[in-house]
N, C-alpha and C positions, 0 to 999 in steps of 0.2 A: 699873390701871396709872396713870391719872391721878393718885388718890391717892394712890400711892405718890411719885410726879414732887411733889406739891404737899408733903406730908410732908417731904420732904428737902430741897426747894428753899427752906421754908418757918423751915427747924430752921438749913440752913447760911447763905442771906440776909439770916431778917431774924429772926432769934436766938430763936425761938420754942422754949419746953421742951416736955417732955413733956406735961408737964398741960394744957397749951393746947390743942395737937397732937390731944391723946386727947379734950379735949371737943371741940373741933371737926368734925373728923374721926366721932369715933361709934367709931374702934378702940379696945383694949384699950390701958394702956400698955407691955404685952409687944410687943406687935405693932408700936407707935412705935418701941419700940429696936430689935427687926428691924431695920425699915425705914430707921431711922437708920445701923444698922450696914453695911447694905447687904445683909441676908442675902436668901435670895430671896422673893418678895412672890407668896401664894396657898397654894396645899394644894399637898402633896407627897403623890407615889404610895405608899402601903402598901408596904411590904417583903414583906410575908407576909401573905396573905388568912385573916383569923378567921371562924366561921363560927357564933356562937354557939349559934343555934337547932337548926343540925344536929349540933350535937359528941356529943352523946349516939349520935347512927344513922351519923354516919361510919365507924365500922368495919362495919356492915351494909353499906353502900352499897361500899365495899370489897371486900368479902368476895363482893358480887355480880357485879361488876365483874371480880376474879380468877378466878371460875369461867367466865364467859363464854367464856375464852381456849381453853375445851375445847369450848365451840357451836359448830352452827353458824352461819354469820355473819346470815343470815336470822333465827335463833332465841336473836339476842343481845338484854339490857336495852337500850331507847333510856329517855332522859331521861323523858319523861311515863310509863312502865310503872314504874321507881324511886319516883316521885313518888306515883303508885297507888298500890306493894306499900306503902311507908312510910306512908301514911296508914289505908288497910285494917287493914294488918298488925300494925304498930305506933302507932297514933294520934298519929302528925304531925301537927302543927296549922300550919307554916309556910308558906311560899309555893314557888310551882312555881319562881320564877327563881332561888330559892335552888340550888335541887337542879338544879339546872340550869348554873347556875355549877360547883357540885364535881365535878358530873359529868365535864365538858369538861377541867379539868384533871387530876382522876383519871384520864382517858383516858391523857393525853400520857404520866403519870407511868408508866403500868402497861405502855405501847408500845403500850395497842391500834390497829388499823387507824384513822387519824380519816379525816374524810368529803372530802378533798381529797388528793388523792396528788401527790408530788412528783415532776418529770420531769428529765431528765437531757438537755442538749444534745447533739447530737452530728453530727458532720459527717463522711458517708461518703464512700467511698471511690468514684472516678469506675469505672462500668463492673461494679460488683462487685455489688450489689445490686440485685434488685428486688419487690416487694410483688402479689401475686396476689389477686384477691377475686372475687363474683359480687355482681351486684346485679337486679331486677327492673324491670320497663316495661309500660307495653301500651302497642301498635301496631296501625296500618290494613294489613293484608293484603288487597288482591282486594277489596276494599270490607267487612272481615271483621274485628272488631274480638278484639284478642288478646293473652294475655299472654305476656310473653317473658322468659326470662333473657340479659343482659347479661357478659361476661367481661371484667375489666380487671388490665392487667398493668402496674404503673408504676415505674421509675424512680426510685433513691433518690435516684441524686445529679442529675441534670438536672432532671429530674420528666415528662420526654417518655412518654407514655402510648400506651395501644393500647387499645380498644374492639371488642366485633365480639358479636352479638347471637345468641343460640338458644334452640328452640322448649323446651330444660332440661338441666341442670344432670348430666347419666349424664358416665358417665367417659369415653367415648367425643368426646362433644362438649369435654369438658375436655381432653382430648389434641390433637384440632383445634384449640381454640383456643391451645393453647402454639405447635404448629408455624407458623400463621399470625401471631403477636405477636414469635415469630423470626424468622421473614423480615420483618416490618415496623421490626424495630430493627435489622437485618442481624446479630444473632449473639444469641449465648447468653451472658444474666447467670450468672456462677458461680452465685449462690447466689440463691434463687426463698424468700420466706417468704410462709406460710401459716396460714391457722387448720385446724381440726382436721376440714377436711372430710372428707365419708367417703367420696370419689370415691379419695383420697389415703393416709386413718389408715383401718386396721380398729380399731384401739383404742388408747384415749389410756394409756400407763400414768404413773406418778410419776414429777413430775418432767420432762424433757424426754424419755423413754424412748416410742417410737411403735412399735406393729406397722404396715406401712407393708401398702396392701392391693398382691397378687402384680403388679397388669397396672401398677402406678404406679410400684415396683421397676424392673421393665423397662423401663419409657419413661426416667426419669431417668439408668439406667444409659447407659442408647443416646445419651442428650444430655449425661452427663457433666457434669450442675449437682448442688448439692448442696440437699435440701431442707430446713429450718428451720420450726417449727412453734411458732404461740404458744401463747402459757400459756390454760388453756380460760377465756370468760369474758375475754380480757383484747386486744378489737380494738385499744387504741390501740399496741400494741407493732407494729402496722402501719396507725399512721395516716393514713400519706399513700394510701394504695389507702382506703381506709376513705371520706375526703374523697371522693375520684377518683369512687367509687362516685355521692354523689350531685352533686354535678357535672357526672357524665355526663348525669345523670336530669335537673338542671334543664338545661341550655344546648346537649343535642344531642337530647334528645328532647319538649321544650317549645315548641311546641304539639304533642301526639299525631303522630308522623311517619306520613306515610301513602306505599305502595310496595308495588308489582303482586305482588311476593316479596319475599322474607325476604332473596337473594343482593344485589336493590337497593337494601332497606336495610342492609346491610351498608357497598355503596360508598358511598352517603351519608355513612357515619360515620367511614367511612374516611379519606374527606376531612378530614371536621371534624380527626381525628385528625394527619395531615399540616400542615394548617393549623398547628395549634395548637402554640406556643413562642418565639411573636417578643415577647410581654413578660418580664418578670422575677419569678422567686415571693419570696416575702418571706425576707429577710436573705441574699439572694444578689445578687450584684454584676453578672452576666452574663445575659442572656437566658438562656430553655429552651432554644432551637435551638443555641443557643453551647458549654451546657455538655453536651448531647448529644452535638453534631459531636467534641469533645472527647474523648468516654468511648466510642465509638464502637471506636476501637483499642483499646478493655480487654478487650471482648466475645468470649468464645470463637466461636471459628470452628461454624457447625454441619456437621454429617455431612452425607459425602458422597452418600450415600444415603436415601432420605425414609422416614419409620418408615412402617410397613406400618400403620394407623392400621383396621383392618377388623376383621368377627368373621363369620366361617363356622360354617354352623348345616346340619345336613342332614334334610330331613325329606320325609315324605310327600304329594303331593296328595291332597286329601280329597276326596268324593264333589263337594264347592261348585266344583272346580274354583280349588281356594286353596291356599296353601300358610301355613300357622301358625307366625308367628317373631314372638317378642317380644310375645305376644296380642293381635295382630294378625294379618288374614288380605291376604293380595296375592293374587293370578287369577292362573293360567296358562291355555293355551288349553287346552280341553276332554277331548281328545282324552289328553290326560296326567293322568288323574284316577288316582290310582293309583299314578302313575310315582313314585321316587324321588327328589327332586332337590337340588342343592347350592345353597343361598341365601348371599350375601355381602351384608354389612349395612354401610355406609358412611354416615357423617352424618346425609348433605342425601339420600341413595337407596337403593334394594335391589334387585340385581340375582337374578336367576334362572335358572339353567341346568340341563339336561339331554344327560346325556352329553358335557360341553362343549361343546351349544349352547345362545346365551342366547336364555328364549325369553323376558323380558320386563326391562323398568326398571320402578318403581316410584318412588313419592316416596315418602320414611320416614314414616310414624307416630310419633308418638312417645305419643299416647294410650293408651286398652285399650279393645277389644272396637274395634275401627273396621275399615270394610272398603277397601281399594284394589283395584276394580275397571277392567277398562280391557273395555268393551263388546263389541271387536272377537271378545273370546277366547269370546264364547258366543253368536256372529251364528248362526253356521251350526246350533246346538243349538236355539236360540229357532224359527228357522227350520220345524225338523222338527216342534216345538210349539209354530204359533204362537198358541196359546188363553192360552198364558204372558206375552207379551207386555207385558203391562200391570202383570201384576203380577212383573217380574225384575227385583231388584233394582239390574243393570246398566245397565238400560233407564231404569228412574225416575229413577238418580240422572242420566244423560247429558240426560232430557228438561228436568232443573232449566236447561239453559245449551242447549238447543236455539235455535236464532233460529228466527223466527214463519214462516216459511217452511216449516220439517219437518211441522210440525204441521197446516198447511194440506194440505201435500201429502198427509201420510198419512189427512187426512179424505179428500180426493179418489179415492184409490186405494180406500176402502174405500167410496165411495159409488158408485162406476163397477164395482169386481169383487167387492163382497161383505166381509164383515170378515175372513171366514178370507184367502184368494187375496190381500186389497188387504195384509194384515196381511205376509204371504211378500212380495208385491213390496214391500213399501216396505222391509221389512229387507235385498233386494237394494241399494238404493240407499245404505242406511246402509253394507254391504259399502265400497262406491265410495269410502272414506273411508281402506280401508286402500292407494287406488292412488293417489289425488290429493288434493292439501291441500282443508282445507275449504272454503277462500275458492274453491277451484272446482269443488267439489262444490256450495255453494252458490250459486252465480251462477247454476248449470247449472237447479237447481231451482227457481230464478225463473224462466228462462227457462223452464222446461215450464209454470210455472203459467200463466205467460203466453202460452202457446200451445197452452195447455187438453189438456195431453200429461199421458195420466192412466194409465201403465206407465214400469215401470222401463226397460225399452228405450229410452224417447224419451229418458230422463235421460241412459243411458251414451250414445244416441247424439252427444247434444250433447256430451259430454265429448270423445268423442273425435275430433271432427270440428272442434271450438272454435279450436285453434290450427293446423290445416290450411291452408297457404297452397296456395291453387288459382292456375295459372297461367292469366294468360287468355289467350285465344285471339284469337288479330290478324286481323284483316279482310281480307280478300281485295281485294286492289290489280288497278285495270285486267283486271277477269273479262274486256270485251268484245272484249280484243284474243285472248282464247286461240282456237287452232281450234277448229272444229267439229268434236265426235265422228264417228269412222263405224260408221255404223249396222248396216253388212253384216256385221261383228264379232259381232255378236249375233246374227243369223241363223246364223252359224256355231258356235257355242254350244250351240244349241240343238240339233244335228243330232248332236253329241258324247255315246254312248252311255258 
């Protein structure tokens, strides 16, 4: 550009011709008159890209190019495979950035898919949409490190979100978490999008066409939203849950959250979730909280009624004294081996009845082959055999969380009455468990050790004498002024046949 500046200032100044101009300078005298004329100064861009090297294999490369459009996309020509066949095949001697250039525009020309996709703004509608997804974590349980599935429901147009955490991903737990993500935004988004999970699709068919599975059918109908499903392969058609997902992962569960149960990390996050929409998301004018409070009246009302969210299972107790749901076994008490009984399978529990009585709660499983034993239901069976003892598996797993107290005591009983006798009394004291909490069952058991009380008698005694208030007895005031007894009284007593 200088030379160009000095050329003309040079030609119109100080009357310099071409020939001066062009030795000077070092240009062409074509180039002078350009420059003189004003036309523009430098290279100008090609109109049309020649290719000389390749003009002979351009309709190959072509030709390879058009058939692609029937592969599949995994098993299309990329640029360096072209570049390959052409020199293998046909003895190319050019260079890779050649074929590399034709490539790129032979794409565009032919419509193949190129490696960047165009997106489409769009601004929804307040209340009407929101985006469902699942994501993963691990967490501190009970000191017990674990993985867990995540459920997030969010908002197109506010972006106000919900989180709530489970031990996986069954349809069952996916139904809890819509009813709890409804009462957390007070109603129901018309329209819920989704990817093609299989809690939801039995099977993807062409095109937007879904076999929807039977128990997902009925939960949407009962909530009256409509469900939307994307294209397979194609998360960003529900990006903003997509994001949400890890989002969640880094800023509510960063450092590993640690929580005695699953139900208090839950409220943990719950909060966060509450907290979270007093800034603004990008290219919106309003806070989250603003435009939620906002889209809050668009939200269908939910039913009056709370969906029956459970699965009844009815089966046999087995000789283990268990009952087999879900390959898993839960204990009933011993005495019902055999019996038939009705199981209800809820979330976070399992309950157990016979004859509509319930004879026990569980905490769910969600693993296979795992046992939910609860000790009480085979005290009195272990009792009758207690050679068993040591090895029942109700007993092992309870002594993992015994305090160091049980286990003193039960030396003591068995080095005072023998292993069989001490073995029977110390299981009476475990009994003691099912009539008063353990913190006073065990206090009770300190105190015997501490008073070298080596039967289960001393134990119940202290139980049930612990919180006995004894009235005391008041002191006799001025004995000296009472009369004197008479004594003839006695005499007279005495003669009374």
């Amino acid at each position: 550009m200088d030379q160009y500046e000095f050329v003309r200032t040079a030609h119109r100044n100080y009357g310099k011709n071409i020939s001066e101009l062009s030795r000077l300078t070092g240009h062409s005298r074509n180039t002078i008159k350009k420059a003189i004329r004003g036309e523009p100064w430098g290279y100008s861009e090609r109109k049309q890209q020649s290719f000389p090297v390749l003009g002979s294999y351009l309709p190959v490369i072509t030709q390879w190019l058009k058939k692609d459009k029937d592969q599949p996309k995994k098993q299309r020509h990329t640029s360096r495979r072209i570049y390959n066949r052409l020199r293998v095949e046909h003895g190319y001697t050019g260079g890779e950035s050649t074929v590399r250039r034709y490539v790129r525009m032979a794409r565009l020309e032919l419509g193949l898919n190129p490696s960047t996709q165009a997106f489409i703004p769009c601004v929804p509608d307040a209340g009407r949409e929101a985006e469902v997804d699942w994501g993963t974590t691990t967490a501190v349980l009970a000191g017990e490190t674990v993985r867990l599935k995540f459920f997030c429901m969010r908002s197109k147009y506010s972006g106000k979100h919900f989180v709530r955490l489970y031990p996986c991903e069954r349809q069952q737990a996916f139904f809890d978490a819509h009813i709890k993500a409804f009462e957390f935004f007070g109603g129901i988004f018309p329209v819920l999008i989704y990817d093609n999970l299989t809690t939801a699709v039995q099977k993807v068919l062409r095109g937007r066409g879904r076999i929807k599975q039977g128990g997902f059918r009925k939960f949407k109908a009962f909530h009256n939203f409509e469900a939307r499903f994307c294209n397979p392969a194609s998360g960003h058609e529900k990006g903003g849950v997509e994001g949400l997902v890890g989002f969640a992962r880094r800023n509510y569960m960063v450092p590993v959250p640690e929580a005695a149960n699953l139900e208090e990390l839950n409220d943990q996050i719950l909060r966060q979730c509450v907290d979270y929409g007093s800034h603004t998301v990008a290219g919106r004018s309003q806070s989250v909280d603003t435009l939620y409070a906002e889209e809050k009246g668009h939200l269908l009302a939910p039913p009056e009624a709370i969906y029956s969210n459970i699965q009844l299972h009815e089966v046999r107790a087995d000789k283990y004294a268990t009952a087999m749901v879900d390959k898993n076994r839960y204990s009933v008490p011993w005495r019902h081996v055999g019996c038939k009984l009705k199981v209800i399978q809820y979330v976070e529990r399992v309950e157990i009845f016979f004859s509509g009585k319930r004879l026990a709660v569980h905490e769910r499983l969600y693993a296979s082959n795992k046992w939910s034993l609860i000790p009480e239901h085979y005290l009195e069976l272990i009792q009758e055999r207690p050679m068993s003892f040591n090895s029942a598996r109700p007993i092992k797993q309870w002594r993992e969380h015994w305090p160091e107290s049980l286990h003193r005591l039960l030396a003591s009983f068995c080095s005072h009455q023998g292993e069989t006798k001490g073995i029977k009394d110390f299981i009476s004291v475990l009994m003691l468990y099912g009539q008063y909490s353990s913190s006073e069952v065990e206090a009770a058991v300190e105190l015997a050790l501490e008073k070298n009380i080596h039967a289960s008698d001393g134990v119940q005694h202290i139980l049930l004498y612990a919180n006995e208030v004894i009235a005391p007895i008041a002191p006799l005031e001025n004995w000296t002024s009472l009369p004197s007894p008479d004594l003839a009284v006695y005499g007279e007593l005495g003669g009374v046949q």
